[in-house]
N, C-alpha and C positions, 0 to 999 in steps of 0.2 A: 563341779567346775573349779576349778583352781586357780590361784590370782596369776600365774605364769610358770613358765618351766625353767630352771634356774642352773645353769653347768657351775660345780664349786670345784675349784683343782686347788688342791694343797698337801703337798709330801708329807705334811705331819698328820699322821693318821687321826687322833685324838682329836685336835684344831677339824681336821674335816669333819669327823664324825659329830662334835657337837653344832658345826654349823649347819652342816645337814638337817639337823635335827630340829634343832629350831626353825630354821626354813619350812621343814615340811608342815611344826607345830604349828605358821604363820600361814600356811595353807597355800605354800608353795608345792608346785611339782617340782622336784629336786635329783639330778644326779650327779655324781660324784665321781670323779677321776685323781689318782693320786700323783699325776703329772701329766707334764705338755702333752706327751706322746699319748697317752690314755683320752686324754681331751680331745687332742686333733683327729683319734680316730672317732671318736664320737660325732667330732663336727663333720666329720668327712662323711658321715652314713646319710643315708637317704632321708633319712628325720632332722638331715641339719638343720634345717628351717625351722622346725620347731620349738628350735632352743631360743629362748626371747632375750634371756644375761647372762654372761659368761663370767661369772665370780674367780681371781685367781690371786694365788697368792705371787711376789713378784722375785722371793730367793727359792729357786726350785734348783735339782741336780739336772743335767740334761737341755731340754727343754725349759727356760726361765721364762718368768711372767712378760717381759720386753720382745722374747721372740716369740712368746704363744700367740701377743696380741697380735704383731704382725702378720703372722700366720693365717689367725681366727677371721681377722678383717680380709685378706685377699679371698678367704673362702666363700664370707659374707661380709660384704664392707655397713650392711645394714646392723651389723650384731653388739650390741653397745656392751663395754668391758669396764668390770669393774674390781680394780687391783686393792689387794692389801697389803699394806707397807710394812715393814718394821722402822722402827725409830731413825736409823739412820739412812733411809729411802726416798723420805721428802723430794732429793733435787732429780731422783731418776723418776719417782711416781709425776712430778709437773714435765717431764720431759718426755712420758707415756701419755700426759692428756694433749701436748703437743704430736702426736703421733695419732692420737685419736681413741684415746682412752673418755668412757664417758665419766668417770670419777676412780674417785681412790681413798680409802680409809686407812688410817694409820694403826698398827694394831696397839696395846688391847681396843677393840670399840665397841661402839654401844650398839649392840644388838637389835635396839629398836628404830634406832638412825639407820644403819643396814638397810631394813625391811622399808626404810622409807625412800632410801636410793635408789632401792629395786623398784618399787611403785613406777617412781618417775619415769625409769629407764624403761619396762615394758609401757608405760603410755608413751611413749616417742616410740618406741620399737614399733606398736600395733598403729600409733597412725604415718608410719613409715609403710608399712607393707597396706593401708589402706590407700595410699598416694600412688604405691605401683600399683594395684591391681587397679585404680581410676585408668592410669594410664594406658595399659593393656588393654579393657574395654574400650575406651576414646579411640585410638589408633588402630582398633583390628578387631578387635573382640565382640561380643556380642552386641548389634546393635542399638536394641533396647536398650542394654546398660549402659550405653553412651550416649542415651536420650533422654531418660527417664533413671537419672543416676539416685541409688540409696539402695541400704540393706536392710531396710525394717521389713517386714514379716507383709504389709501390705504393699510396697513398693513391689517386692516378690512378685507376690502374686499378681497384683496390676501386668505387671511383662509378663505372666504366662498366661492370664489371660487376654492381650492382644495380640499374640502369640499365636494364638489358636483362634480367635477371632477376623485377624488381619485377610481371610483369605475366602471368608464367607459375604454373601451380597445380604448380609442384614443391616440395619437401620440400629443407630448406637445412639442411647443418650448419656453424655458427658456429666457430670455434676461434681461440682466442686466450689468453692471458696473464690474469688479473686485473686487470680495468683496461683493457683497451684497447677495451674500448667495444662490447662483444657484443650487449648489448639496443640499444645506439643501430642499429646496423646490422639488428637485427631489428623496428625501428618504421618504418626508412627503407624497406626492401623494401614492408610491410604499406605505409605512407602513401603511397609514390608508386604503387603498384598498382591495379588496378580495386577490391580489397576494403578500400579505404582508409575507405568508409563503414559498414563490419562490424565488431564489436568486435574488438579488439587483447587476448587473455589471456596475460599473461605469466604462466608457475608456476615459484617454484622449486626446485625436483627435491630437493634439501636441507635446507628449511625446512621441508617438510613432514613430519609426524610419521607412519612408516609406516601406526601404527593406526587414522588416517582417512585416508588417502593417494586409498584407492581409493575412498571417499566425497564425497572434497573434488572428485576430478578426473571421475569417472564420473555421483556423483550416487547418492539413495538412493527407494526406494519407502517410503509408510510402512509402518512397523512391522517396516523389515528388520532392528533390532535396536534393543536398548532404550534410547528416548530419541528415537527416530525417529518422532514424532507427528504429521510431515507429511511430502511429497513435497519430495526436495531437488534441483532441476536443478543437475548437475555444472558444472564449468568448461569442460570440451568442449563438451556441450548449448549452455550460455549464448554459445560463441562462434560457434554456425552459421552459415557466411554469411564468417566473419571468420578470422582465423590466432591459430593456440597457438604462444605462446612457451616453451621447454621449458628452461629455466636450468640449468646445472650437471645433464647429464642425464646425468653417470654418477657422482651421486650416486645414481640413482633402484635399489629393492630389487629382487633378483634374478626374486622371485616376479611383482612388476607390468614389471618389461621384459618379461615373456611376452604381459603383458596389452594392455602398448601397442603392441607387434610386431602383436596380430591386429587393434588398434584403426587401423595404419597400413595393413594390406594389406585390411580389407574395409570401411573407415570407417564404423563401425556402434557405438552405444553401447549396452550393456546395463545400465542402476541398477542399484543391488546390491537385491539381496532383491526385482528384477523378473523378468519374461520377455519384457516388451517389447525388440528390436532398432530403436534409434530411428537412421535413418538421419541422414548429420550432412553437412555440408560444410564441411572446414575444412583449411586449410592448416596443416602444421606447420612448424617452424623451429626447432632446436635448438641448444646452444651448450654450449659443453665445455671446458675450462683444461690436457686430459690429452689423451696421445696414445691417443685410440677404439680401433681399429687396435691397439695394444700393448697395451690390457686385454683385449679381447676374444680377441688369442693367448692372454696370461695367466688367462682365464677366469675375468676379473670384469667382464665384459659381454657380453652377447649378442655375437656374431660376427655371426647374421643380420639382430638391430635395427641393427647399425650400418652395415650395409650400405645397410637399407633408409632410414635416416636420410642416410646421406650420397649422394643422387642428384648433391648439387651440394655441392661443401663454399669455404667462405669464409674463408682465413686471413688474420690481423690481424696484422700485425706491432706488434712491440714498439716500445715510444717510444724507447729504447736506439738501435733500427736505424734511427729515425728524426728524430736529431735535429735535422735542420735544420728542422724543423716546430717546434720547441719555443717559440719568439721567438713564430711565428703564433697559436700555441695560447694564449700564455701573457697574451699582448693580448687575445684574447678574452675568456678566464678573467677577466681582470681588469675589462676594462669592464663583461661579465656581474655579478661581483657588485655592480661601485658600482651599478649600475642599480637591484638588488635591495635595498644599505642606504639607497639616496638619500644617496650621498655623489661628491663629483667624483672623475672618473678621476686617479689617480695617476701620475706619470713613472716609468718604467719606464727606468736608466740602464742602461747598455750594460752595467757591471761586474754588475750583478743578472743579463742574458738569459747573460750567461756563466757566471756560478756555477750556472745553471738547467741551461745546456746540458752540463754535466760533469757533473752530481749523478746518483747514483745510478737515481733516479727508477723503483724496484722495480713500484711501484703504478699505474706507466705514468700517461695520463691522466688518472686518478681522484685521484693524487697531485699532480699540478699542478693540475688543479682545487682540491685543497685550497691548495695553496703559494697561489694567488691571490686565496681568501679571506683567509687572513694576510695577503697585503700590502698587500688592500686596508682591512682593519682596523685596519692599524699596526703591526702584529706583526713586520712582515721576513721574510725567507726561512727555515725551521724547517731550521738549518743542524745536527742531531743525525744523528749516522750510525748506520747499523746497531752494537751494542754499548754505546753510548751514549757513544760518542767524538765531537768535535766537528771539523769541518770545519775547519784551521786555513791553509790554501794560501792563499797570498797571489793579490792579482789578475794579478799575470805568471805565476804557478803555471798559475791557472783557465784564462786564457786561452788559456796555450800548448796546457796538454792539449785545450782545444776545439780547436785551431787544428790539433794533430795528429790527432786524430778526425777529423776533413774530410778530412784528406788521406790516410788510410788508407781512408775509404769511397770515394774518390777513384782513389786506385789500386787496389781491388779491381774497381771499375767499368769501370777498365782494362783489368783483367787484369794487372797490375804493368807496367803500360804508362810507364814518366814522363811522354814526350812527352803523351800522349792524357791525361792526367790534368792536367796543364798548361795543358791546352787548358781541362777541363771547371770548374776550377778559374779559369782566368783573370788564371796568371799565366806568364812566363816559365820555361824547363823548368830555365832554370840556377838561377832562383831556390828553385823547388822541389825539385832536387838538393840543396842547402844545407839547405832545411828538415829533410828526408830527413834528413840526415847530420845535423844538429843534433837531432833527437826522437829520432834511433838508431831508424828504423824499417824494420826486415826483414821479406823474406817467410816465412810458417811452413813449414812440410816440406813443404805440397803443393806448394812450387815460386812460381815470380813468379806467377802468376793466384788464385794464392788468395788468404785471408783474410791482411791486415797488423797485424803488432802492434812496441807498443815494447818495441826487446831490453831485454833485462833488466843490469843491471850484471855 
């Protein structure tokens, strides 16, 4: 994998070829055009989008770097251009970043500053094309992806498999974190399903007070105790047809798991203080923050509800394990609420997606959601840590620790592979040797394939 695909156009053969060269050396994908016209038919092909920087020199015959830009940008106004000057170019290269130039270097330059412009330019270029294709899901697109938004490899497969689950009458148990989004995945199964036009009941198993528990969810006859002066259809009843959502269900009391056990093996309700057995049809779907399975050894849950609860079970991972989705989520989050105050979307600077991407973030999802109602009300990032110590890391701090996260998720996807993590990563293995040896990051006891962290002093 290669750090980006880089268009270099310059009439001096020489000048191209050893820029090329170094490009490619720096583990760039690199092609080369010897003027405007060789360029624009490059951007005009079907792999224009491919091209992430458009490197150009700005005294050409023909085709000059002033009209390339204009050009390159109507073809793709996402395509960031970066001119090289000669000495006496200064006042036209500030009058091409006025036109929408994303830099410009004056020649001779430093080779290694280049490669660092490049950097910057394809990370706005790539979370430029990450802001459309949100958009495109949100609006039209798939609409799992506009539910259950992220590109991480589990995120994936989550949406394919309720995907193919949405449309079966199984029984799903949810498990995840606080926060990571249990009922959204329990509306997405119910919506994209046949019984999408059947009511959706969510209960949750905690809120409710045991003393009307079995009232609230069963439902009562009148007069089955006092104050009962009419027939009350339950929450089960009122969803026939539709799926119960079962929240935090090993909060629910030991005495009603027995109740719900027979209500999931013969789907049948009885009111309290009835004799009717009112037959039901309804999908359940339950969601839980504990490991089911380790209370039920420990003997504060049924063993046999929780069997019968887990025909299919759905795990969530933590926003922790996933944060290269955080920059995705956090553009959403934000333009969601301007929508909601009727106020314009906010710039979102790269130092902000990195303090986001390092921060604790215990509350997963539900926590960024909040961080992007502050931002977008003025407030800033609620930079308070647990204890009530404040965040003080500088932005070379933040950024490294992001930067060393990647590459620990990197090499565990490896297997403590360098090469194969270099690849997946996108840069040179000697480069990332260096990083390695700069974060101090080793493998723990299970050996090179396991989990990587930073040694310690």
């Amino acid at each position: 994998m290669s750090r980006g695909r880089i268009l270099v156009v310059d009439d001096d053969a020489d000048l191209l070829g050893s820029t090329c060269d170094w490009l490619a050396a720096s583990g760039f994908a690199v092609d080369a055009a010897a003027g405007g016209g060789e360029a624009l038919a490059i951007l005009s092909a079907d792999q224009a989008r491919a091209v992430d920087v458009l490197v150009t020199d700005i005294r050409m015959p023909g085709i000059d770097g002033m009209a390339l830009l204009d050009r390159a940008r109507r073809l793709d106004p996402e395509l960031p251009v970066v001119l090289l000057t000669g000495h006496g170019d200064v006042a036209l290269a500030v009058e091409a970043m006025r036109a929408g130039a994303h830099d410009f270097l004056e020649k001779p330059y430093n080779a290694e500053h280049l490669v660092a412009v490049l950097d910057r330019a394809i990370g706005q270029r790539r979370l430029a094309r990450e802001n459309r294709d949100l958009r495109v899901r949100v609006s039209g697109g798939d609409p799992l992806e506009g539910r259950l938004i992220g590109s991480d490899a589990s995120m994936v497969e989550l949406r394919r498999r309720i995907a193919h689950l949405a449309d079966f009458d199984v029984d799903v148990l949810i498990i995840g974190e606080t926060g990571t989004g249990k009922e959204v995945v329990a509306r997405a199964l119910h919506d994209c399903g046949k019984r999408r036009d059947r009511p959706f009941v969510a209960i949750n198993c905690g809120a409710v007070p045991e003393t009307i528990f079995e009232s609230e969810i069963f439902g009562h006859e009148r007069g089955a105790f006092t104050g009962a002066v009419a027939r009350r259809v339950g929450k089960i009843e009122y969803a026939d047809g539709g799926t119960v959502f079962l929240d935090e269900i090993e909060s629910m009391p030991p005495g009603l798991q027995t109740k719900l056990l027979r209500l999931l093996q013969e789907r049948v309700v009885e009111p309290l203080g009835g004799n009717r057995q009112l037959p039901i049809d309804v999908r359940f779907l339950a969601a839980t923050k504990v490991d089911l399975r380790a209370a039920a050894a420990a003997g504060t849950f049924r063993s046999d509800l929780y069997y019968r609860l887990a025909t299919v079970e759905l795990e969530l991972k933590p926003l922790r394990g996933r944060r290269g989705d955080i920059p995705l989520l956090f553009h959403h989050f934000v333009r969601a609420a301007a929508g909601r105050h009727g106020v314009d979307v906010p710039a979102i600077p790269a130092a902000t997606l990195a303090e986001l991407a390092t921060a604790p973030l215990e509350g997963n999802v539900r926590q960024l959601r909040a961080e992007a109602e502050r931002y977008v009300l003025g407030y800033g990032l609620n930079r308070e840590r647990p204890g009530g110590s404040v965040d003080a890391a500088t932005l070379s701090e933040r950024v490294g620790a992001f930067e060393a996260g990647l590459i620990r998720e990197a090499l565990a996807a490896a297997d403590g592979r360098v090469a194969e993590a270099a690849m997946r990563l996108g840069v040179p293995r000697r480069t990332l040797a260096e990083k390695i040896a700069r974060y101090r990051l080793k493998p723990e006891e299970s050996g090179p394939g396991g989990p990587w962290r930073i040694a310690a002093d």
